[in-house]
C-alpha positions as CSV (number, residue, x, y, z in Angstrom):
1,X,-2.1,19.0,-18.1
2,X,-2.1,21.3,-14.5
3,X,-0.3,18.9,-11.8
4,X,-3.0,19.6,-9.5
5,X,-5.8,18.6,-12.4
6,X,-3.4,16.0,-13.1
7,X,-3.3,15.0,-9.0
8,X,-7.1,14.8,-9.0
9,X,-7.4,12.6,-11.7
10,X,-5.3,9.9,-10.3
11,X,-7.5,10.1,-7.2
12,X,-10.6,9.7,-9.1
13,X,-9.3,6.8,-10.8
14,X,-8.1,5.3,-7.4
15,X,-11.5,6.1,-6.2
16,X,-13.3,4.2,-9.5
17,X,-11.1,1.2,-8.9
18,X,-11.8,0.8,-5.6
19,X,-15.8,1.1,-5.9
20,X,-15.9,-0.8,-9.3
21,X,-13.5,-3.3,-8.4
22,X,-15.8,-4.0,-5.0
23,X,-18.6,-4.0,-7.0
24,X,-17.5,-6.4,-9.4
25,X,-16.3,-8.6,-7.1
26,X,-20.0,-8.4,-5.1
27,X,-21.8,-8.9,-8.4
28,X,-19.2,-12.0,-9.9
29,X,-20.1,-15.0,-7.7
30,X,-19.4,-18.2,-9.7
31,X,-16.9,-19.2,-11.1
32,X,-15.0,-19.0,-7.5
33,X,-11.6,-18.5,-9.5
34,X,-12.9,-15.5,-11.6
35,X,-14.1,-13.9,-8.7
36,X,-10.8,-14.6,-6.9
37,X,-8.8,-12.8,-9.8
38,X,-11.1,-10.0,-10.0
39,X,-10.5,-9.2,-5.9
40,X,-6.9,-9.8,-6.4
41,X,-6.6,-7.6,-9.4
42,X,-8.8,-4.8,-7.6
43,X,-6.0,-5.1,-5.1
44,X,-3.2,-4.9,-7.5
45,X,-4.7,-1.8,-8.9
46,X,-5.2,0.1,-6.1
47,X,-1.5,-0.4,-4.6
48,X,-0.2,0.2,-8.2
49,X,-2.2,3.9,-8.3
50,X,-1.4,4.7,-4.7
51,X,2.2,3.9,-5.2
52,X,2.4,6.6,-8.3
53,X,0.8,9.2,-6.3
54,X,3.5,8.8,-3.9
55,X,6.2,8.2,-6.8
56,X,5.2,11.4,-8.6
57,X,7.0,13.3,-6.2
58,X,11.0,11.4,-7.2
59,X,10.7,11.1,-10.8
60,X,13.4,13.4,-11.4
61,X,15.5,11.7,-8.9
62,X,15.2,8.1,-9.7
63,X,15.8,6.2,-13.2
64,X,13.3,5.1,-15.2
65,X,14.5,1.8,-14.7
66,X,14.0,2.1,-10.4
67,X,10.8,4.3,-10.9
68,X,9.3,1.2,-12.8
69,X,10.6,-1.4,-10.3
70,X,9.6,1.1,-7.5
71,X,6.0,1.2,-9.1
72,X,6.1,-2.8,-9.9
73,X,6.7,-3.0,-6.4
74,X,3.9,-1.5,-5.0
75,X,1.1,-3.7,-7.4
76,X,2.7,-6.9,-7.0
77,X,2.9,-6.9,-2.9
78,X,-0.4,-5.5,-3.0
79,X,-1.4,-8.8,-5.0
80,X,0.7,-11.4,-3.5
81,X,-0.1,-10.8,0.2
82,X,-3.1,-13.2,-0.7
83,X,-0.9,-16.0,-1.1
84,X,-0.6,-16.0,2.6
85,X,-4.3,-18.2,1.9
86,X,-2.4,-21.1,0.4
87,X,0.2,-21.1,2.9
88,X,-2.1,-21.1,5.7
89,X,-4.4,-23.8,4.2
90,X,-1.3,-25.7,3.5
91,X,-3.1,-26.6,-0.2
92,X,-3.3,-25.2,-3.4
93,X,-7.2,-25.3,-3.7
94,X,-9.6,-22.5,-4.1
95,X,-12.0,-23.8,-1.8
96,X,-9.3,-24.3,0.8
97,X,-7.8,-21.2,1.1
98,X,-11.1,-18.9,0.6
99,X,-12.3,-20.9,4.0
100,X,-10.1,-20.8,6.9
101,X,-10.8,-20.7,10.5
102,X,-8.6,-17.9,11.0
103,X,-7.3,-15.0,8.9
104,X,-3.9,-15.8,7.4
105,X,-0.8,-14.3,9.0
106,X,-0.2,-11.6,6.4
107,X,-3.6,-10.1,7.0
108,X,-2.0,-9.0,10.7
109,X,-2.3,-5.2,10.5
110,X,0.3,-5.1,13.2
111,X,3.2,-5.4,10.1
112,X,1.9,-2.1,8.8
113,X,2.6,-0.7,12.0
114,X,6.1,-2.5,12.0
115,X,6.6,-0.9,8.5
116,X,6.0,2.6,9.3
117,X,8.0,2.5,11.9
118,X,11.0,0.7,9.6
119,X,10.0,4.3,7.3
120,X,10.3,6.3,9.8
121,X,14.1,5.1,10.3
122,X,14.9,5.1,6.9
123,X,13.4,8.1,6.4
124,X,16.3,9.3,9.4
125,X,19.5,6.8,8.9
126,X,18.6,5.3,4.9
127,X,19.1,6.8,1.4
128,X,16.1,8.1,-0.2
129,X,15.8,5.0,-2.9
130,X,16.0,2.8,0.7
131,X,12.8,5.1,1.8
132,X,11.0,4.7,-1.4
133,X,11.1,0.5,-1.2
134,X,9.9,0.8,2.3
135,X,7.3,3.2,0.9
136,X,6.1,0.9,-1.5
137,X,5.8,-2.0,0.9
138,X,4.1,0.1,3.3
139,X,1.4,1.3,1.1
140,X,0.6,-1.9,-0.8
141,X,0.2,-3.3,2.8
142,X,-2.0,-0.7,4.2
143,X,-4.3,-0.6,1.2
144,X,-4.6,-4.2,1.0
145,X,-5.7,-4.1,4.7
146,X,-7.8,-1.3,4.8
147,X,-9.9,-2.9,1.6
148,X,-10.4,-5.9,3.5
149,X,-11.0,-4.2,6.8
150,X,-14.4,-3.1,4.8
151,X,-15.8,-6.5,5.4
152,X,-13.5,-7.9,8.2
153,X,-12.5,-5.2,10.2
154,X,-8.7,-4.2,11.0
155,X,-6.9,-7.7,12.7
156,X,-4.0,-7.1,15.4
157,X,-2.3,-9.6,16.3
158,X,0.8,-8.9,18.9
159,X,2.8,-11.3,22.2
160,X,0.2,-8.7,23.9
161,X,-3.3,-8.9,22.1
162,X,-5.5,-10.5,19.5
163,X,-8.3,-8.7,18.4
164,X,-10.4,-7.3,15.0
165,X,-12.1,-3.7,15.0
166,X,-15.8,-3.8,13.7
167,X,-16.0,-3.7,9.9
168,X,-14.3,-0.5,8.7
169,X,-17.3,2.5,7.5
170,X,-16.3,2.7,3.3
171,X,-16.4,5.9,3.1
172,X,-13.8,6.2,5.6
173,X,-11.7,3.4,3.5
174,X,-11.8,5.7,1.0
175,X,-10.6,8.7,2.6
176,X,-7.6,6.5,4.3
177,X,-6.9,5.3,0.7
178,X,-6.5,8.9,-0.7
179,X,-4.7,10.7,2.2
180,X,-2.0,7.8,3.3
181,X,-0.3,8.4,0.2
182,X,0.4,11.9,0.5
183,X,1.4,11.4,4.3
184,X,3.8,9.0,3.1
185,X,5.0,11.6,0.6
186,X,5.3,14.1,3.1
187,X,7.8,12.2,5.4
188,X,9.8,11.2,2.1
189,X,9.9,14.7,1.3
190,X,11.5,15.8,4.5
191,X,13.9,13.4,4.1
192,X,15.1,15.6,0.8
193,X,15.0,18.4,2.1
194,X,17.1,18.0,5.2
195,X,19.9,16.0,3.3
196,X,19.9,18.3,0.9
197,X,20.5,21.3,3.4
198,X,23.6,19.5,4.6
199,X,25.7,20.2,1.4
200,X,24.8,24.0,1.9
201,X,25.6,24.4,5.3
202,X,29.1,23.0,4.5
203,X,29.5,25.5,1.3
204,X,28.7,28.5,3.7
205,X,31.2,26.9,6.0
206,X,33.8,26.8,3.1
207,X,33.1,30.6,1.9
């Protein structure tokens, strides 16, 4: 298959699990637990495809082995940032965790701010592989967030504020969802091409 028919497909299927997953979730109610697992899941899909839209990119350069773990990665932080309910609620009930007074202290989008910054140096003083875990963190954070920010708005919470944007527009958590991936790409991809222009610059040097 074309890379570029290849690209769009991906998207469409990101795009597919992130309406039917919302969907499904809206339409499940009762029990509390199935409807828990399915919003959990949705999550855990959408940072596994994101992360292999960014991945796509380093196959060549990593081993099966790290491209796997890289991709693992990416679903399973998207999944377990939840578990910041249970810690918050201090309890291992349902019921407990899905009504707090405050949103738990994962849900601060000020960590994805933290964590593109932490790419950004990577991206300049780390290896690659370094960039990619940092990658993966990011984006299972920052899609995690943005899907909630649907019905909770984007939560900030620094020594110097505290404070939730209105309810993000869909169609615009759609669009964030589909583009942050390949931004992420782009900076990772920068990173290989300058290191790899040092080796040359010290052949010429040599001839």
């Amino acid at each position: 298959m074309n890379l570029n028919a290849l690209l769009l497909l991906k998207h469409v299927i990101l795009c597919c699990v992130c309406i039917c997953g919302d969907k499904l979730t809206e339409y499940v109610q009762y029990p509390a637990l199935l409807r828990a697992c399915i919003d959990n899941a949705t999550h855990a899909f959408i940072g596994c495809i994101a992360a292999e839209i960014i991945l796509h990119s380093f196959k060549y350069q990593l081993a099966r082995h790290e491209y796997y773990l890289l991709l693992f990665i990416g679903m399973i932080v998207s999944s377990f940032i939840d578990l910041d309910h249970f810690i918050e609620a201090r309890s291992f009930s349902l019921q407990d965790a899905t009504h707090l007074r405050r949103r738990p202290f994962l849900h601060n989008s000020a960590i994805c701010l933290i964590m593109f910054m932490l790419l950004i140096l990577t991206k300049r003083f780390g290896s690659i592989k370094c960039g990619l875990f940092t990658a993966m963190a990011f984006i299972a954070f920052t899609t995690h967030h943005l899907r909630d920010a649907t019905r909770r708005g984007i939560w900030i919470k620094s020594p110097f504020q505290d404070s939730s944007s209105p309810a993000l527009p869909y169609v615009v958590y759609l669009v964030l969802v589909n583009i942050i991936p390949h931004v992420i790409n782009h900076l990772l991809q920068t990173t290989v091409s300058s290191s790899s222009s040092v080796p040359k610059m010290r052949l010429v040097e040599l001839v």
